[in-house]
PASEVO-218625 format. One record per residue (C-alpha): y, x, z; residue in one letter. Coordinates in steps of 0.25 Angstrom, whole numbers, plus 2048, in hexadecimal, padded with zeros to 3 digits. Layout:
residues N
YXZa...
***
This chain:
residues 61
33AD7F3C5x32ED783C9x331D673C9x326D673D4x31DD6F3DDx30FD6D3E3x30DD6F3F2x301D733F6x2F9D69401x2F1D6E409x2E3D6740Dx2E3D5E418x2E0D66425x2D0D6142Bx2D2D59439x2C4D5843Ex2B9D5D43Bx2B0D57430x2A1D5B434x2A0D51440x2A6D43437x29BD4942Cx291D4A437x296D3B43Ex294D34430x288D3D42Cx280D3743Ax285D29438x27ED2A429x271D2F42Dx270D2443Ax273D1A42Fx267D1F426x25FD21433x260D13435x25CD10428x251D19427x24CD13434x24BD06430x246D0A421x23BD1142Ax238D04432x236CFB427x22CD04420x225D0442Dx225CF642Ex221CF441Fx216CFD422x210CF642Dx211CE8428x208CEF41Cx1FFCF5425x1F4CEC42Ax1F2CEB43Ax1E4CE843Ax1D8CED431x1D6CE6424x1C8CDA424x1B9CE241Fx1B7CDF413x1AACD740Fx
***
């Protein structure tokens, strides 16, 4: 006679549904890199106008 035995545990039963916390954590991600792309796209816009000359450059001699 077995000194032991196993019982079998089932898996814990799912409460909610997953999809919408994937999707709540997946739109909160992409705002953040919107934000940082934004602001990526603004400086590079900026460093391009500073670069860019506003009026046309003297005639040459």
């Amino acid at each position: 006679m077995p000194a032991f035995t196993f019982e079998k545990i089932s898996p814990p039963v799912p409460r909610g549904p997953v999809a919408p916390i994937e999707q709540k954590q997946r739109g909160v991600i992409v705002q953040m890199l919107d934000r940082f792309v934004e602001a990526r796209a603004r400086r590079a816009a900026s460093q391009d106008k500073a670069e860019t000359p506003d009026r046309d450059p003297p005639p040459s001699k």
